[in-house]
N, C-alpha and C positions, 0 to 999 in steps of 0.2 A: 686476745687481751682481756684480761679479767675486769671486773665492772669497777673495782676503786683504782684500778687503774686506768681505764677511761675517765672516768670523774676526775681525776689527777690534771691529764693532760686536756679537758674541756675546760677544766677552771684556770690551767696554766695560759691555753689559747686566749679565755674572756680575759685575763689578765691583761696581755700583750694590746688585745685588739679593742675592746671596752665596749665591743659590740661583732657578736657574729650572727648569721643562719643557720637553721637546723643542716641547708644543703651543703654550707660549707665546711662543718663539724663531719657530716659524711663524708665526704670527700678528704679531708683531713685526717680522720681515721680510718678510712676504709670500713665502715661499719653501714648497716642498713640507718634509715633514718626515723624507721620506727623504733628501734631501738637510742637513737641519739634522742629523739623527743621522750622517752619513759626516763632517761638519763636526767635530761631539761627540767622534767616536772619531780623528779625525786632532789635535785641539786636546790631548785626554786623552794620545797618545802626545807630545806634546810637550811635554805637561807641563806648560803653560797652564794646563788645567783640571783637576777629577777630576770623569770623567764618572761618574752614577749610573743606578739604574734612573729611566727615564723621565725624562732629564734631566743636571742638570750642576749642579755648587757650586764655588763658587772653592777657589783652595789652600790659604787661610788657614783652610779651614772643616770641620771635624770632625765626621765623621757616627759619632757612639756606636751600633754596633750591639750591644752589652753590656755589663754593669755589669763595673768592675774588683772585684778585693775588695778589703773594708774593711781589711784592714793594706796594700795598694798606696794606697789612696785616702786614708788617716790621714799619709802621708810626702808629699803633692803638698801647695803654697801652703801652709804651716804657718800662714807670718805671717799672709796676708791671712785665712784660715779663725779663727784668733783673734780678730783687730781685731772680723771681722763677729759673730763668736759672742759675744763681749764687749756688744757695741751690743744686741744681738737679747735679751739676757740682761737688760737694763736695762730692758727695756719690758713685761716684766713686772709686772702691779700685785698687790695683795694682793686675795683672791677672785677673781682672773679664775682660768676653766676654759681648761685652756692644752692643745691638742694638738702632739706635738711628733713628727713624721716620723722616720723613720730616716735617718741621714748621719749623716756625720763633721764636718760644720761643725754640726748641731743636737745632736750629741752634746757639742761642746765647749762648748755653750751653757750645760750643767748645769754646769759648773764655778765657773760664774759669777753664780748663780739665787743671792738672800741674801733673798730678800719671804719671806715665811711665808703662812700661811694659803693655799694656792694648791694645785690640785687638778691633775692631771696625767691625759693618756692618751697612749698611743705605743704604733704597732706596732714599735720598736727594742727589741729584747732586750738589750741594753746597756744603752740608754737608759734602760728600765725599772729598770736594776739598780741604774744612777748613780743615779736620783733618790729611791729607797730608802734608798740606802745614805746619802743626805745629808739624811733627815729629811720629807722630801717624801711627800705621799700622791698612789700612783699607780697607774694601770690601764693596763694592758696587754691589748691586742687579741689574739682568738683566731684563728687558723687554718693555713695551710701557714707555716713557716720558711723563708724563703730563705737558705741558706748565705753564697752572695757575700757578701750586705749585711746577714745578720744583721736580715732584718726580715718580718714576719710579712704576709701577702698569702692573697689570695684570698675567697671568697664571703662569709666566716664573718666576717672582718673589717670588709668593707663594711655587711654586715647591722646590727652592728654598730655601727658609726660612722653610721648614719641615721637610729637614737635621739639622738643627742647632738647639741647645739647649743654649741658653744664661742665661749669671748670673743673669741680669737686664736690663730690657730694658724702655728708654722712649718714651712717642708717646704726641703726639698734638690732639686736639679736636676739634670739630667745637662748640659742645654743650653736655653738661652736667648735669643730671638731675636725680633723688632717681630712678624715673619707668621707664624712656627710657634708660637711661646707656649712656654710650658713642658715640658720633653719630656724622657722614660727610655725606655731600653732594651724592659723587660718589660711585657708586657699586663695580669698581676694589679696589680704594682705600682702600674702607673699609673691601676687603677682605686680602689686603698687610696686613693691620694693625690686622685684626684678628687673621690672622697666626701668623705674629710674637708673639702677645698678649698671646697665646698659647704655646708658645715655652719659656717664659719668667720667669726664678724664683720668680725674682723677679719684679713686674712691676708698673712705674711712669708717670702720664698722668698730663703734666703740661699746669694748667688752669689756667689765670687767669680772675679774679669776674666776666667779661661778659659774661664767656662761661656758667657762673651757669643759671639755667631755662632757658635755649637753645634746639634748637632741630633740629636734618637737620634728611633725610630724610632715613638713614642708621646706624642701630645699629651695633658697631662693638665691646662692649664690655659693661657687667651689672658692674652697678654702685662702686659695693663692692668688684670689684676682682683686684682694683689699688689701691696702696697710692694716693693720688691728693696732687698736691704741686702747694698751690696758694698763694695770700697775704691775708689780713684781709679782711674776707666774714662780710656783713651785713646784709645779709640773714640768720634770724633764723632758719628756715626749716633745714640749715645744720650743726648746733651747736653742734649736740650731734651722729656726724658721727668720729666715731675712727679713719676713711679713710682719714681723710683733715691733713694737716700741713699745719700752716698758718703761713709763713713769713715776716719779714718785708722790708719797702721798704727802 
């Protein structure tokens, strides 16, 4: 195979998949993988692709190697972070034990909570505060504070949330994608959110359209084990997911 015609069918592949391996573009081609990585790094200065460790992801696609912080993250998608915090907030029932993540889309949710009788947990130190302050009874996880996001991580909190069995709970994303699942930046974080994820009967991961083909660097849960509550996706890829509710703005 001639070399533009390799670059052809690797950019055709990142297309399709929006994220491969150097070892599966070998295997794909049949080609050695020293030569698929001289491919990676000549495609990457063109600007075709961005190549990563061990691998490549198209242009459209955003690898979160960190949380931004909560007043950069509260000024992005106002509208669509509303719409979905609005919906997420409805489904609430009276007695359900609800755990509700740290973020700025589950924080806007408390705005919108009017059920009574309904028990709260959240490692958000905001979150905890809003839902106090509007009458709500609630508990807050102990352990390390994370500054950025304003949410509590670490051993102390998992321990923690392995006692508790909730009716529903919702969590926040960095990136969401069919093969990588649900994914943030940090390693405590994404085990806070795993545990709970686990504990959750029911469970709602509120996204909206930019966290779709996203990726950070921590899976803390596969793709098909939330409802996803976001606005109107334009993204084919997830059209024919039974997992989406698509609301409007």
């Amino acid at each position: 195979m001639l070399a533009e015609e390799r670059f052809s069918e690797i950019l055709k592949i990142i297309e399709e998949r929006k994220r491969v391996t150097a070892q599966e573009l070998t295997d794909l081609l049949s080609t050695s993988e020293s030569t698929i990585r001289r491919d990676l790094t000549l495609l990457n200065k063109r600007g075709m692709l961005k190549k990563i460790h061990g691998g490549a992801m198209a242009m459209d696609m955003t690898f979160y190697a960190k949380d931004d912080t909560v007043e950069a993250r509260q000024m992005m998608n106002q509208l669509e972070k509303t719409a979905i915090a609005k919906y997420a907030a409805s489904l609430i029932e009276a007695d359900d034990f609800v755990y509700i993540d740290a973020g700025t889309t589950t924080e806007l949710m408390i705005d919108f909570i009017t059920v009574k009788n309904v028990t709260f947990v959240t490692n958000g130190m905001i979150h905890a505060k809003k839902l106090v302050k509007s009458g709500n009874t609630a508990y807050m996880l102990g352990g390390e504070l994370k500054s950025s996001t304003d949410a509590v991580v670490g051993d102390v909190a998992t321990k923690q949330l392995s006692r508790y069995n909730f009716t529903k709970g919702f969590f926040g994303t960095n990136g969401a994608r069919i093969d990588t699942g649900f994914s943030t930046p940090e390693l405590n974080e994404a085990m806070v959110k795993s545990m709970a994820f686990d504990h959750c009967s029911e469970r709602y991961v509120l996204c909206d359209p930019s966290k779709f083909n996203q990726v950070a660097p921590i899976t803390f849960a596969d793709f098909n084990k939330a409802q996803i509550i976001t606005t109107v996706l334009k993204d084919a890829t997830y059209k024919n997911c039974s997992n989406i509710m698509e609301v409007g703005i």
